[in-house]
C-alpha positions in Angstrom: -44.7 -5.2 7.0 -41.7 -3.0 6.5 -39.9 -4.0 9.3 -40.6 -7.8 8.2 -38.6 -7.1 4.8 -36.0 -5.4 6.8 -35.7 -8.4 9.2 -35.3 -11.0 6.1 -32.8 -8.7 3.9 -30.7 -8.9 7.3 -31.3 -12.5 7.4 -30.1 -13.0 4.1 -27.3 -10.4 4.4 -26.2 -12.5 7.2 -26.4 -15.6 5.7 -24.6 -14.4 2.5 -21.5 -13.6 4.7 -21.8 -16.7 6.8 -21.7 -19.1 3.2 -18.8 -16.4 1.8 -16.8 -17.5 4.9 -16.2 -13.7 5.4 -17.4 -10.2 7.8 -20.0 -8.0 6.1 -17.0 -5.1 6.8 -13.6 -5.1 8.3 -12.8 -3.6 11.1 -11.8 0.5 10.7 -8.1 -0.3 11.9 -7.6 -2.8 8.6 -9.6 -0.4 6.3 -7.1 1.8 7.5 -4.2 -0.3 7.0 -5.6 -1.5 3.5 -5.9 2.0 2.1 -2.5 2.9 2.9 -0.7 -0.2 1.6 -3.1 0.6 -1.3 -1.5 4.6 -1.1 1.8 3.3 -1.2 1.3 0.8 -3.7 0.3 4.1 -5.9 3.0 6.2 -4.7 5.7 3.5 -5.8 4.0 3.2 -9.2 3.9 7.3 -9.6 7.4 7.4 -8.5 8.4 5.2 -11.1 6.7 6.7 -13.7 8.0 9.9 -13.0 11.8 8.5 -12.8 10.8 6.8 -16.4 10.0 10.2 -17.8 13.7 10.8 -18.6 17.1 10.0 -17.7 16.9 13.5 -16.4 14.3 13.1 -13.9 15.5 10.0 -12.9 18.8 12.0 -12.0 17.0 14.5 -10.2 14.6 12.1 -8.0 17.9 9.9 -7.2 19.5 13.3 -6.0 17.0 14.5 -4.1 16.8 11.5 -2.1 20.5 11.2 -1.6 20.5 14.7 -0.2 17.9 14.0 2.5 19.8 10.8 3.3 23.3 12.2 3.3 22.2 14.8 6.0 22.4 11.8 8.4 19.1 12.4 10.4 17.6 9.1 9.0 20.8 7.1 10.5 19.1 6.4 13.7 17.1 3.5 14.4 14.8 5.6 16.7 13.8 8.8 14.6 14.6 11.9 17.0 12.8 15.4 15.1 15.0 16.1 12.8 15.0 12.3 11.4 11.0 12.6 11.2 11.4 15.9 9.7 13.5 14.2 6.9 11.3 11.0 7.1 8.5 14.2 5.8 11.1 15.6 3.3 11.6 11.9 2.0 8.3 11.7 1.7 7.8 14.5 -0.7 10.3 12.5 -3.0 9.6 9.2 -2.8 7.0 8.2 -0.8 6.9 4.4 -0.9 9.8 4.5 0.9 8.4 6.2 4.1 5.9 4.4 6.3 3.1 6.6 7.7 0.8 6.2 10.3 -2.8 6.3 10.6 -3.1 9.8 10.4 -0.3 10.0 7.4 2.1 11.1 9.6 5.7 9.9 8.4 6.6 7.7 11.4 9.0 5.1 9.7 11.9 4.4 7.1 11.9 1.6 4.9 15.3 0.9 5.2 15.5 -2.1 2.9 13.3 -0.1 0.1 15.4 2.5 0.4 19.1 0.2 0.2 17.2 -0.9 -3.0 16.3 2.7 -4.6 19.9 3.7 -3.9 21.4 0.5 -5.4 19.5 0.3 -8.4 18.0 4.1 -9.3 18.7 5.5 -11.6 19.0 3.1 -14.1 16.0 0.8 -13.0 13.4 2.8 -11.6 10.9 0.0 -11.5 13.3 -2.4 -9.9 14.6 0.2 -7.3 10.8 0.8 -5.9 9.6 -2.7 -6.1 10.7 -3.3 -2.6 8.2 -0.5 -1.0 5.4 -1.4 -3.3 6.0 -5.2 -2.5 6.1 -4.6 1.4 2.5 -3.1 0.8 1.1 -6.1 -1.0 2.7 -8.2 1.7 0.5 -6.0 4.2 -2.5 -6.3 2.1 -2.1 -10.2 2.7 -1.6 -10.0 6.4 -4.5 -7.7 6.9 -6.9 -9.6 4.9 -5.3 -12.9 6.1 -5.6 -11.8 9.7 -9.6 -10.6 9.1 -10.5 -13.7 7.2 -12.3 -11.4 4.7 -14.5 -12.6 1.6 -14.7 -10.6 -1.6 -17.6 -9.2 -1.1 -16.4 -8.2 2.7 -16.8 -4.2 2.7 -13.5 -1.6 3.2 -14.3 1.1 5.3 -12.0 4.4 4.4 -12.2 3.1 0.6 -15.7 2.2 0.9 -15.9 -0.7 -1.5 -15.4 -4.5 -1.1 -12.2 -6.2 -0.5 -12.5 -8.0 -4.4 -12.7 -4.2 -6.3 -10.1 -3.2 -4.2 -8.2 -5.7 -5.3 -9.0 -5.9 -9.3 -8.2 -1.7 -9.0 -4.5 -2.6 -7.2 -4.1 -5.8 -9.7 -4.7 -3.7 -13.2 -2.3 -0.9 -11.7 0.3 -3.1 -11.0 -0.3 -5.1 -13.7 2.4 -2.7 -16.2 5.2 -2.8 -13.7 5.3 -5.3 -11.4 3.1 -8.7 -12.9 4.3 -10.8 -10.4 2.8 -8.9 -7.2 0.1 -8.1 -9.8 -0.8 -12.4 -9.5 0.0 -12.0 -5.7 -3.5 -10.4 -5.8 -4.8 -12.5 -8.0 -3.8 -15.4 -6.2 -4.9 -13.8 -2.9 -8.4 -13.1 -4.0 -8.9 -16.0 -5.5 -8.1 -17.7 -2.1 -10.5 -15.8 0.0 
């Protein structure tokens, strides 16, 4: 009898997805991917709050990240050690700006986030780490695109469906950034 319920809740379970257009769960690569556009989404938004603190901080953040910049080791295209090891240094600073790999290993400057935190920092922290945080919701919408995902499609890593994860990201960016805020919005509404 037991294994009758079991067969029709996987019926249904299967059905549900098929009429929602979406997988039950993406695959562990996207998860991946998803949680860390989602971590640099949050890293952007920290950053910026911590440069809003005070003119002061804002100063400090800015200098930081000029020093690591101005030691040259990030001027390669191809990062040798010493350009990784700033990449990790950068990291520590301002972490939207440094792409990392499945593991979280700094592997990657943003270069155009980070022409647009030196342009604009100090005196617009929310404008100078838009870029990093928008290249994230960008990734969120080719992962999701590319997976053909429902809301109620599961996230491994996170563990919850692809529609939380998206309200959570939505009412963080909300503050800050409206406009990828409705990105989301729009996004989720489309799946």
């Amino acid at each position: 009898m037991r294994g009758l319920a079991a067969a029709a809740a996987a019926t249904l379970a299967t059905v549900t997805a098929l009429a929602c257009g979406g997988p039950d769960e993406l695959s562990g690569a996207d998860g991946d991917r998803l949680a860390r556009a989602g971590d640099r989404i949050e890293a952007a938004l920290a950053t910026t709050e911590r440069m809003g603190q005070s003119d002061a901080a804002a100063v400090r953040v800015v200098g930081r990240v000029r020093r690591v910049v101005a030691s040259g080791s990030l001027e390669a295209e191809r990062l040798d050690e010493f350009g990784l090891a700033a990449l990790g240094e950068l990291r520590l600073v301002a972490p939207s700006l440094v792409i990392v790999d499945e593991r979280e290993i700094p592997r990657e400057l943003d270069r155009p986030a980070l022409r647009a935190f030196l342009a604009q920092a100090p005196a617009d922290p929310a404008g100078a780490l838009r870029p990093g945080a928008a290249a994230a919701v960008r990734e969120i919408e080719r992962v999701l695109g590319a997976a053909d995902a429902a809301p109620d499609t599961s996230v491994p890593v996170v563990e919850q469906p692809v529609g939380d994860l998206l309200d959570e990201l939505e009412r963080e960016l909300e503050p800050v950034w409206p406009d990828l805020a409705r990105t989301l919005a729009d996004l989720e509404g489309e799946l």
